[in-house]
C-alpha positions in Angstrom: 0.0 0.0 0.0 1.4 3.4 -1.1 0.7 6.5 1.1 -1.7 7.9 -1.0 -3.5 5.3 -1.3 -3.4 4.5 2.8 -4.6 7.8 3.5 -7.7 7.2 1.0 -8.5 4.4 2.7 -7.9 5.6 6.4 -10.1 8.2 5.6 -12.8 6.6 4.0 -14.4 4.9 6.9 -13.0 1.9 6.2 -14.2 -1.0 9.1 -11.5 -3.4 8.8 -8.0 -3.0 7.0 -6.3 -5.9 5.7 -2.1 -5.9 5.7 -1.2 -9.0 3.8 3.1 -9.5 4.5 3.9 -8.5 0.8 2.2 -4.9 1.2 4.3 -4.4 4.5 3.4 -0.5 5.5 6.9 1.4 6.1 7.5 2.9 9.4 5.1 6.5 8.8 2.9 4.2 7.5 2.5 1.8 10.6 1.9 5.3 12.5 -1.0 6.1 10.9 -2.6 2.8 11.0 -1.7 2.6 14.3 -3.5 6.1 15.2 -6.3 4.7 12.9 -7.1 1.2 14.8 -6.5 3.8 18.5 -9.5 5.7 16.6 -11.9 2.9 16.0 -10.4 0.9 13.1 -9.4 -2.9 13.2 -6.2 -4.0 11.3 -5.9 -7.6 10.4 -1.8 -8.3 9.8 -0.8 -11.2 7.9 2.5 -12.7 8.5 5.2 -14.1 6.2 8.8 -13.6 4.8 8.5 -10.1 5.6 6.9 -10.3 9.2 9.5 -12.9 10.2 12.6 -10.7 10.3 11.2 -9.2 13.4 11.7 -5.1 12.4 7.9 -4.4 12.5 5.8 -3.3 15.6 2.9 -3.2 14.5 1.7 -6.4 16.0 -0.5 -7.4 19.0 2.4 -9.9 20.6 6.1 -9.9 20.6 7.7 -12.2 17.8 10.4 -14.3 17.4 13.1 -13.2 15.0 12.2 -15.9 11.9 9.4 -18.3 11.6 8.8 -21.9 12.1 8.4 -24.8 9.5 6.5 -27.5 9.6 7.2 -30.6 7.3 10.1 -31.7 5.2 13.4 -32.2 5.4 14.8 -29.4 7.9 11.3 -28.9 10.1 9.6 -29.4 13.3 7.4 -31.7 12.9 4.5 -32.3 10.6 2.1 -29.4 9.3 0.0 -29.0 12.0 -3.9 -28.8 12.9 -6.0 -26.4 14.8 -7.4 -26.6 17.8 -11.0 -25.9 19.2 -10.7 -22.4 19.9 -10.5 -20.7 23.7 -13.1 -19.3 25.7 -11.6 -15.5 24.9 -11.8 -15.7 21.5 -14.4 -14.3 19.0 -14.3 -17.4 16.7 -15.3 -19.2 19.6 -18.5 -21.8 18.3 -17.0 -21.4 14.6 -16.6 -25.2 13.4 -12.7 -26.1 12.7 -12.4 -28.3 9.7 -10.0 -31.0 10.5 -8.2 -30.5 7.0 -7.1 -26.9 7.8 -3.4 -27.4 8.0 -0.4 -24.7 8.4 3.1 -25.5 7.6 4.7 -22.6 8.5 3.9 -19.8 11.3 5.9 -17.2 12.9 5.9 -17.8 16.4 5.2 -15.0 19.4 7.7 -14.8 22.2 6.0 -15.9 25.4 4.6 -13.8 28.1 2.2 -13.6 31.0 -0.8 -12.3 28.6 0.3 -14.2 25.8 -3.3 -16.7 26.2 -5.4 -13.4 26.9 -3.9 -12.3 23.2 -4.9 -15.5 21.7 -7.6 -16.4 19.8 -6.8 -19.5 18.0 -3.9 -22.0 18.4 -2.4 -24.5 16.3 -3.1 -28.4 18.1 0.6 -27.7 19.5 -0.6 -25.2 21.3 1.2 -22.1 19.5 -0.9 -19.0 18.6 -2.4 -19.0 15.1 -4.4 -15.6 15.6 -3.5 -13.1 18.1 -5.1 -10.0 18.8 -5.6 -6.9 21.0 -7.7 -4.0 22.1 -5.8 -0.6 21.3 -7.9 2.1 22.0 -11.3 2.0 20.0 -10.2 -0.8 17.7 -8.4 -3.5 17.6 -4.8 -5.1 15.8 -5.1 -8.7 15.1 -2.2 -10.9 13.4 -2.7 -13.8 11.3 0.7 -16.0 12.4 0.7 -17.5 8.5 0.3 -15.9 5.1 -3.0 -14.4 3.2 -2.1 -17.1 0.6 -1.3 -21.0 0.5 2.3 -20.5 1.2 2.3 -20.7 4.2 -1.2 -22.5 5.1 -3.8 -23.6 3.4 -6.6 -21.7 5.8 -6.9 -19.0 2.8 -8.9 -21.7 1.0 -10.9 -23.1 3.9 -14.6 -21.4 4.5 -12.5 -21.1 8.2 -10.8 -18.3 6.8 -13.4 -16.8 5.6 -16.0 -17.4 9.0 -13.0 -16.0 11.2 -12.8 -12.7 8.7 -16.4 -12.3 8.8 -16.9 -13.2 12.8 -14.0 -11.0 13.9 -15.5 -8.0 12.0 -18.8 -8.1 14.0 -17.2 -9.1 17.0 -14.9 -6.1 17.2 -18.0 -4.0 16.4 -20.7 -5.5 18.6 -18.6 -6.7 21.6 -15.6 -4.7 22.7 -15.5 -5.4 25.9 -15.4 -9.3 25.8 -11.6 -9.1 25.1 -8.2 -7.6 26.5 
């Protein structure tokens, strides 16, 4: 996303903004989103190679410099499945399909509100979707790619219920979350 075209659609009322890893906003950039979601807006980040190298901020949790394969050769196991999701989180009740599988992830560093933050885990346990209040709106992260590179969530109707649960959610409930 180029400037211009941020500030268009900053100012256009936008509900929810979608940062998919390839459009990575540069640092003046991430101010005014940030200003934006403290204003009302929510932000869904997406990571990937970009993401992984740890230099941008605007995220609800800490990261971990790289990311985390799974399957092949030089991995950590097998691509991994999601878990029901927690209590605190506004997919909670959505279905998860049991062929939803993510092969790569960045992972968040771990801290005291790390579970309040979460609201979807891979079967291992380590956040998928992450997300907090900041101000009026909310920043969410996506801990795999807006595409199959990473995952292939971006095909499941999953995706596609979280996208659509998480915008009515943020609206209609803002108090049921950290």
């Amino acid at each position: 996303v180029c400037s211009s075209d941020l500030e268009t659609v900053l100012t256009r009322g936008t509900a929810v903004l979608l940062i998919p890893d390839g459009s990575a906003p540069s640092p003046s950039d991430r101010e005014e989103i940030a200003a934006w979601i403290e204003r009302g807006g929510v932000a869904v980040r997406f990571a990937g190679p970009n993401l992984a190298q740890g230099t941008d901020t605007l995220v609800p949790v800490r990261l971990r410099l790289g990311d985390r394969a799974l399957g092949g050769v030089m991995s950590w196991g097998q691509p991994s499945a999601l878990a029901e999701f927690p209590p605190n989180s506004p997919f909670l009740g959505i279905p998860v399909p049991k062929d939803v599988r993510v092969q790569q992830q960045v992972l968040a560093e771990p801290t005291p509100d790390l579970g309040d933050k979460t609201w979807a885990r891979l079967q291992d346990g380590t956040p998928l979707v992450t997300g907090e209040k900041r101000g009026q709106g909310y920043l969410i992260l996506i801990h795999t790619t807006a595409n199959t590179g990473w995952s292939n969530m971006a095909l499941s109707g999953l995706f596609v219920n979280m996208l659509q649960r998480d915008r009515k959610s943020t609206r209609l409930n803002s108090s049921h979350r950290t």
